[in-house]
N, C-alpha and C positions, 0 to 999 in steps of 0.2 A: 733865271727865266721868269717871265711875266707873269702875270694871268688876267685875265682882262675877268669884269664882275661877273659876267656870266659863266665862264671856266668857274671861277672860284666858288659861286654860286652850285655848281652839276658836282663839284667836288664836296661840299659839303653834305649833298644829298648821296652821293653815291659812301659818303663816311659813316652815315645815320642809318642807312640800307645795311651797312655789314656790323654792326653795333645790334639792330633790331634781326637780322639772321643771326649772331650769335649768342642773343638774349634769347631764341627761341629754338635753340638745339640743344639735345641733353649734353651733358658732361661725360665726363670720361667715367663718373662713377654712378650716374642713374640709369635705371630698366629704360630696356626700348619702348616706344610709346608713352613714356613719363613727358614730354615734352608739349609747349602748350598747342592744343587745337588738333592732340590727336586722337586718335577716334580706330584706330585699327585694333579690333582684337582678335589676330589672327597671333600664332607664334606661343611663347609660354609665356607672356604678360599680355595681361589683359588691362584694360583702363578699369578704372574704378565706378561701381554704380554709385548713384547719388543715396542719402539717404532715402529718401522717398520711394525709391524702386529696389534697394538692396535687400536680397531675401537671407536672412539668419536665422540659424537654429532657434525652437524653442529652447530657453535655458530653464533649470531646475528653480522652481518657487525658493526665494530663502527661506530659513529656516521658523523667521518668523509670521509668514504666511501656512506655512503646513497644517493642515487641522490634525485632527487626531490626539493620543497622546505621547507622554515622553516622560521623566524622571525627574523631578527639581530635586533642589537640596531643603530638606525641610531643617524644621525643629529639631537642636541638639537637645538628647536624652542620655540617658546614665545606661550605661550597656559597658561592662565590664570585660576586660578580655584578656587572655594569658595564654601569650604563647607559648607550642610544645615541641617538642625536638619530633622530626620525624624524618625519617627516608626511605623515599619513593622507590620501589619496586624495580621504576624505568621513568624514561623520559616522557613517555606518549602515557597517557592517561589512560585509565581502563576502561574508560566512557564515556560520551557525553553526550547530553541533552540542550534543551532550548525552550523555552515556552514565550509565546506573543503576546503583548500585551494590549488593548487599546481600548474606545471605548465602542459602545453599540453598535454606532454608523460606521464604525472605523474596521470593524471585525465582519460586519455586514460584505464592507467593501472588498475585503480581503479576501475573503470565501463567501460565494454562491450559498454555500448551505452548511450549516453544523448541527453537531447533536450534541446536548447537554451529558455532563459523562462528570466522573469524580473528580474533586478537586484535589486526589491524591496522584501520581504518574510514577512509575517505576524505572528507574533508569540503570546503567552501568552494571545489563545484566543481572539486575532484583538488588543487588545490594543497596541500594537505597532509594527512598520514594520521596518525593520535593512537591512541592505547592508554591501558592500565593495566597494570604490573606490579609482581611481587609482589618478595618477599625475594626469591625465585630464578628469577626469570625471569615472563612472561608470566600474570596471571593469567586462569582460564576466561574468554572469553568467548560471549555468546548472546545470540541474535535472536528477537525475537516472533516466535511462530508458528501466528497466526492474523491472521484478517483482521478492519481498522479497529483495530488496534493502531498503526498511524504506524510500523512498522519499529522499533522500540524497539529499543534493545540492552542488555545487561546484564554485566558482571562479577562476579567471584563471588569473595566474603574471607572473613575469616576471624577473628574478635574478637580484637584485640590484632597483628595482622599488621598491617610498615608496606607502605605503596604510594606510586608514584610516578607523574605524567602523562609522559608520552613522545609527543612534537610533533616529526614532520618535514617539512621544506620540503622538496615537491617540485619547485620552480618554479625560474628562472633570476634571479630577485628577490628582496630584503628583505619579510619581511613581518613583521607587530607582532600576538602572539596575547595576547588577554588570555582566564584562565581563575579559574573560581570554583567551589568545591565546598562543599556545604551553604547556598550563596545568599550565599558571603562570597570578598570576593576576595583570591586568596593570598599576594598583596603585602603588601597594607596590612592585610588581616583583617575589614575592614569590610565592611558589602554590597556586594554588586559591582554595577558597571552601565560601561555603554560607555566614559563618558568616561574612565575610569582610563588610566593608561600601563600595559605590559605589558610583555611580554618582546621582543625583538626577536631575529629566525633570520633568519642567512645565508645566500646559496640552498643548497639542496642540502644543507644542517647538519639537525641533529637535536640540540631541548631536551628535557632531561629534569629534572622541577620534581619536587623529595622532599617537600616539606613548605610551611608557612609561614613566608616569612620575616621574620626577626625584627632583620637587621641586611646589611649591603653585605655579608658573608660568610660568613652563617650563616642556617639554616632551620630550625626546630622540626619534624622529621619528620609527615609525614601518618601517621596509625594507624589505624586500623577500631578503632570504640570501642562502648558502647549509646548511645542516641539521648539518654539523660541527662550520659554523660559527654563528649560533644561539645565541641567547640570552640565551636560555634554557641550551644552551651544553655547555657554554663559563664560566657561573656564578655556576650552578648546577650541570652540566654534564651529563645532562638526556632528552633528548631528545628525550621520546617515544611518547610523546604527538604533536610531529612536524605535523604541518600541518592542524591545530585547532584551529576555534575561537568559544567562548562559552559564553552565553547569559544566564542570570538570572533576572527576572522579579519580583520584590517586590509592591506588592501594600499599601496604608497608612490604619493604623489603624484610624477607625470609618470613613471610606468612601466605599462608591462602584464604583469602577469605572466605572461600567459598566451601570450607570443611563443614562447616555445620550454619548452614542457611536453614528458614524458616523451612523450607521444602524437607530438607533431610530431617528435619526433630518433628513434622509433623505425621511422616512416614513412620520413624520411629514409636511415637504417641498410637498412631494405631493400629500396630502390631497385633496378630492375635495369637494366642496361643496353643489353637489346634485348628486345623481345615477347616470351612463350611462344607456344611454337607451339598453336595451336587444338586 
């Protein structure tokens, strides 16, 4: 069969038509509406805004934008340790505490209003009472001061100041405290959680924990750092826990601590030995 130039001609164009219709229908493996010039967003796909009009969530500032404070790893110092055989009562701890850390504007922000209050706090039911202090003593501490706050407490640093936890047994018992600041425990440096070993206090002693450590007689000083140069952001990169220090209370299996607390020998002490008179 022939074809005269114009046939050949209407056939080439009608060859070019079904090349350029099937350059512009999707496949057998793209969403409807993916194809080009279309515009329908009716159905479960929708076309794509352009950048210029696509609305997205605000995302979370990283870590090295956050103001406030956070933990770095300072100065190794000579801090001796020796571990002691102990076993736990139970699984779940007898108590535990938390105090906030940050600086002025940062504690400001956090709570509406505080009131100055000791920088000693009594936890896990009186048996022992924890702080934060600074290079020279005691740093501020402060309590929520409004209501459905949870009693918060806070302390107050200072960028580049080191600090240290301060844990006293008040009981006539051993007890085993494990603590964590910025959501890492300062033993090992990794996340913290219950099962870890901790520190062990003799009754009536007082631990004072500077830093983390890094070996059986040395600890990298705790610092107040920004929330980017953290210890947390730096090793892990997670830094949601900035601003944290977290207390865990173990008591020893087949003892009570709470046989002779402060309370019972003070009772005791003031005993008297006949009635007052009416």
């Amino acid at each position: 069969m022939k074809f005269k130039l114009s046939d050949g001609w209407r056939l080439v164009a009608m060859v070019f038509a079904a090349v350029l219709v099937a350059a512009c229908t999707p496949g057998p493996g793209s969403p409807p509406g993916s194809g080009y010039g279309a515009a329908d967003d009716s159905g479960p796909y929708k076309s794509t805004p352009t950048p210029s009009t696509a609305a997205s969530p605000r995302e979370a500032p990283p870590a090295e934008k956050r103001p406030g404070l956070a933990t770095g790893f300072g100065k190794e110092v000579k801090d001796p340790w020796q571990e002691q055989g102990f076993v736990r009562k139970g699984t779940e701890p007898a108590g535990l505490d938390r105090i906030y850390y940050n600086d002025r504007d940062g504690i400001r922000a956090m709570e509406r209003t505080t009131a100055k209050v000791e920088p000693l706090q009594r936890a896990a039911g009186e048996l022992v009472e924890w702080g934060i202090k600074g290079r020279f003593g005691w740093l501020p501490a402060y309590k929520s001061g409004h209501w459905g706050s949870g009693d918060r407490r806070f302390v107050e640093g200072s960028h580049g100041q080191p600090y240290s936890i301060y844990i006293k047994n008040r009981c006539k018992s051993r007890l085993e405290v494990v603590l964590s600041v910025d959501g890492l425990d300062v033993i090992d440096g990794k996340p913290a959680s219950f099962s870890k070993r901790g520190y062990v206090i003799a009754p009536g002693k007082a631990l004072e924990v500077k830093g983390w450590r890094t070996g059986r007689d040395r600890v990298a000083r705790f610092e107040f750092s920004s929330v980017g140069a953290s210890y947390a952001n730096q090793r892990h990169g997670d830094a949601r826990n900035a601003g944290l220090v977290g207390l865990a209370v173990f008591t020893e299996k087949g003892v009570d601590p709470w046989t002779w607390m402060p309370r019972e020998v003070k009772a005791r002490d003031t005993a008297r030995p006949f009635a007052e008179a009416p």
